[in-house]
C-alpha positions, -999 to +999 in steps of 0.1 A: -368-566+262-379-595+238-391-585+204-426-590+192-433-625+176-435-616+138-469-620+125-461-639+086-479-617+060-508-633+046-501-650+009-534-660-009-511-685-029-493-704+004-523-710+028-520-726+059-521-770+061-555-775+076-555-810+078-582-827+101-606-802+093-638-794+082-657-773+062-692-763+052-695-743+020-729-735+006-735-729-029-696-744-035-708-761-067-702-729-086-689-693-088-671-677-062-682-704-039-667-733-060-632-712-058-635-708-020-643-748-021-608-756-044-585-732-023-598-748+012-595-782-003-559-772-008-549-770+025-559-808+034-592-802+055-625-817+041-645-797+022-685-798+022-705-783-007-736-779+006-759-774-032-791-783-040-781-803-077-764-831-071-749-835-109-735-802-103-716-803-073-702-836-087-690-819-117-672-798-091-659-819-069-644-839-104-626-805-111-615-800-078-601-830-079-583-825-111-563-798-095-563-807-059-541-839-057-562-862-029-588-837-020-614-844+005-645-828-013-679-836-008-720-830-016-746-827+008-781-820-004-786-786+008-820-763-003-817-735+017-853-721+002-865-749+020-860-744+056-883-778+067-853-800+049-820-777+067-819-804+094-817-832+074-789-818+056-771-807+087-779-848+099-766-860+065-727-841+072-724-871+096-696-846+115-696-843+154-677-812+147-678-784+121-643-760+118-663-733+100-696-727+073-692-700+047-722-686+040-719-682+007-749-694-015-775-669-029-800-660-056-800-629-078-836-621-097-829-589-121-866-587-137-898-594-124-924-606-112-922-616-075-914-652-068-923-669-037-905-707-023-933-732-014-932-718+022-947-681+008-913-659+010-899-642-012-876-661-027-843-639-026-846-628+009-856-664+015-822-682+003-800-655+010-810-645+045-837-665+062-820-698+052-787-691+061-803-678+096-824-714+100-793-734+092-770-714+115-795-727+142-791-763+128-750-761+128-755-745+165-746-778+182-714-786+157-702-753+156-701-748+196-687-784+200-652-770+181-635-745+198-626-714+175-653-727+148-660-697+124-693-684+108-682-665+072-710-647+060-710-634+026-720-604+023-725-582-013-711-543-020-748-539-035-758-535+001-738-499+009-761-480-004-795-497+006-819-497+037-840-522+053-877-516+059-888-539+088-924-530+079-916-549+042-889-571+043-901-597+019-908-564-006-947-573-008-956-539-015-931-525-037-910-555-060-880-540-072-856-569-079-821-556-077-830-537-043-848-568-030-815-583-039-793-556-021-816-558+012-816-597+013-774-595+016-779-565+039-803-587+058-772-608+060-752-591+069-768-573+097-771-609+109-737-615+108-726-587+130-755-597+152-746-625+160-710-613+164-726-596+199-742-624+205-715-650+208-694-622+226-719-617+250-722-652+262-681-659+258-684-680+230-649-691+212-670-690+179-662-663+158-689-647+133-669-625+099-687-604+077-668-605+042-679-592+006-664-601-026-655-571-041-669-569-081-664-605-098-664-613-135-670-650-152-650-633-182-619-627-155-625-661-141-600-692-148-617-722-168-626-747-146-645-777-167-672-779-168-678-761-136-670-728-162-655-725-190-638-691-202-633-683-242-603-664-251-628-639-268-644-630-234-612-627-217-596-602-243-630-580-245-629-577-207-593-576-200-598-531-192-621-540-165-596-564-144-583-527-137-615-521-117-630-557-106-615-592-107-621-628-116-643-651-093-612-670-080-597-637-065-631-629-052-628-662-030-598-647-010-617-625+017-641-658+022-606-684+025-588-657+046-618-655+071-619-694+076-580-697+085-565-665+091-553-673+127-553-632+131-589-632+122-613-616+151-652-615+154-671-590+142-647-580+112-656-576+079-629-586+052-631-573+019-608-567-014-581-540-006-589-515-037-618-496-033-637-530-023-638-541-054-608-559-063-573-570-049-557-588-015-582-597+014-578-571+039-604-557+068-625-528+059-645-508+085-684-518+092-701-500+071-721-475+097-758-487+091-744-526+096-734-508+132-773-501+140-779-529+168-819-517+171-822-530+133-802-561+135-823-569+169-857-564+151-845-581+123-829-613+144-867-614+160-884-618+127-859-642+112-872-663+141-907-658+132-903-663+100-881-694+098-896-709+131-867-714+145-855-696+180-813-693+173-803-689+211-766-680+213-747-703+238-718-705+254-697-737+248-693-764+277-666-763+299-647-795+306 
C-alpha cells in the first residue's frame, strides 16, 4: 500500500514562489499590514496596498523595495470609511482577477468622544467592519473569476471576551472606546465565518480564513525606514515581553500563511501557536460565540443596510 504524500512543514522563512499573482492588502502601508505586504512580495506575486495616504504607502513600497529585489508593489487609493468611493478603488486595481484580499486595515480610538465618518457611523465599526463588508461586495466579481481566491480577515484577541449588541452596534448609547473597538473586530470576524457558510453553501472554490495576530509590539518590530524605525533603547526596555507577545513582522505570519498555505481550508481561523499571542501560524479553534450563526445572520443583514450594499454569495461559472 503506497504511503501518504508527505505534507512539507510550513517555514515562515521559505514561502512558496507565487509568481503570476495577486494580492489585495488593506492598510499595507504600515504595521502588521506593511510586513504581510514585504513577505508576499517575496514570493514574486504583485502586491496591492490598498491605503488612503498616498505618500505613505510610497514610503512603503520604497522599503519594500529595498529588501525585496524586483518586487511588484503597488498603491491604490483605498478609504474604507468611505464606502461611496470602494468601487472606484476596486476599478482603479485594473485586475480581471484577484488571488486573495487580506483584510487587514483598522482604526483603534482609546479616549473619547464618539467620532462619526461623513456617512454618520461610527467610525471604528465603520472601517473595521462595514468597509471591509462593502468592499468584499466590490471584489465579488474578481474574487469568483479566480478559482481558489482567498478572503483573510483579520481579526483581533481583544474580541474573546466581548459581545455584540445588535440593538447598538455603532455604540450610540453607551461610547466606550476600547469595547467599541473589540466589537468592531468581533463584527469582523463573525463576518468572516459567515461568509465561510455562505460560499460553502453555494460550492464556491473561494475560501474565507479568520486569522488574529496574536499581541504585537513596534518596540519588537524590525526598522523599516521610514515606514518605522526602532531605537536600540526601546528594543532593550522591551526585550522581557518578546517572552509573552512578538514584533509586528511575526504578527504577519497567520495573515501570509492564510493567503498561500495550499493546506489552508475555509472557515479556519489561524492564529500564533503560544497562548495566541506569539509564535508560528498554526489553526486555533473558533472561538464558541464566532460559532453563533443567528448573530452573524443578523449582523450580515444590517451590514447590508448599513453599507447599501446586498453581498449575495455566488457560485463561480462553469466552463
Amino acid at each position: 500500500m503506497p504511503s501518504a504524500p508527505r505534507v512539507p512543514l510550513w517555514d515562515v522563512h521559505r514561502l512558496p514562489r507565487a509568481e503570476g499573482r495577486s494580492f489585495l492588502v488593506t492598510g499595507g502601508n504600515a504595521g502588521i499590514g506593511y510586513f504581510v505586504a514585504e513577505q508576499l512580495a517575496g514570493t514574486g506575486a504583485t502586491v496591492v496596498l490598498g491605503s488612503r495616504d498616498r505618500a505613505k504607502a510610497e514610503g512603503a513600497i520604497a522599503s519594500i523595495g529595498s529588501r525585496v529585489p524586483g518586487a511588484r508593489v503597488r498603491h491604490v487609493p483605498l478609504d474604507l470609511a468611505d464606502p461611496a468611493s470602494l468601487k472606484a478603488s476596486v476599478d482603479a486595481l485594473g485586475l480581471d482577477r484577484l488571488d486573495a484580499v487580506v483584510h487587514n486595515a483598522g482604526v483603534a480610538l482609546d479616549h473619547p468622544p464618539r467620532r462619526e465618518t461623513t456617512g454618520g457611523h461610527e467610525l471604528m465599526f465603520a472601517t473595521n467592519h462595514l468597509g471591509h463588508f462593502a468592499l468584499t461586495h466590490h471584489l465579488a466579481p474578481l474574487l469568483t473569476a479566480t478559482p481558489g481566491s482567498r478572503i483573510v480577515t483579520t481579526g483581533s484577541f481583544a474580541a474573546k471576551s466581548e459581545r455584540l449588541d445588535l440593538d447598538d452596534l455603532q455604540s450610540a448609547r453607551d461610547y466606550r472606546p476600547k469595547r467599541a473597538y473589540a466589537r468592531s473586530k468581533l463584527a469582523q470576524m463573525l463576518f468572516a465565518v459567515e461568509l465561510d457558510r455562505r460560499l460553502r453553501a453555494v460550492g464556491s472554490t473561494t475560501l474565507s480564513v479568520l486569522i488574529h495576530p496574536g499581541g504585537a509590539l513596534d518596540a519588537l518590530t524590525p526598522s523599516r525606514p521610514p515606514v518605522h524605525v526602532r531605537t536600540t533603547g526601546e528594543r532593550l526596555s522591551r526585550l522581557p515581553l518578546g517572552l509573552v507577545v512578538q514584533g509586528k513582522d511575526a504578527a504577519a505570519w497567520p495573515a501570509v500563511r492564510a493567503v498561500l498555505d495550499p493546506g489552508v481550508r475555509g472557515g479556519q481561523m489561524w492564529s500564533p501557536r503560544a497562548f495566541g499571542l506569539r509564535g508560528m501560524p498554526t489553526t486555533e479553534p473558533l472561538w464558541p460565540h464566532l460559532a453563533d450563526p443567528t448573530t452573524a445572520a443578523r449582523l450580515w443583514a444590517a451590514s447590508c443596510d448599513l453599507t447599501g450594499n446586498d453581498l449575495t454569495v455566488t457560485a463561480p461559472t462553469r466552463r
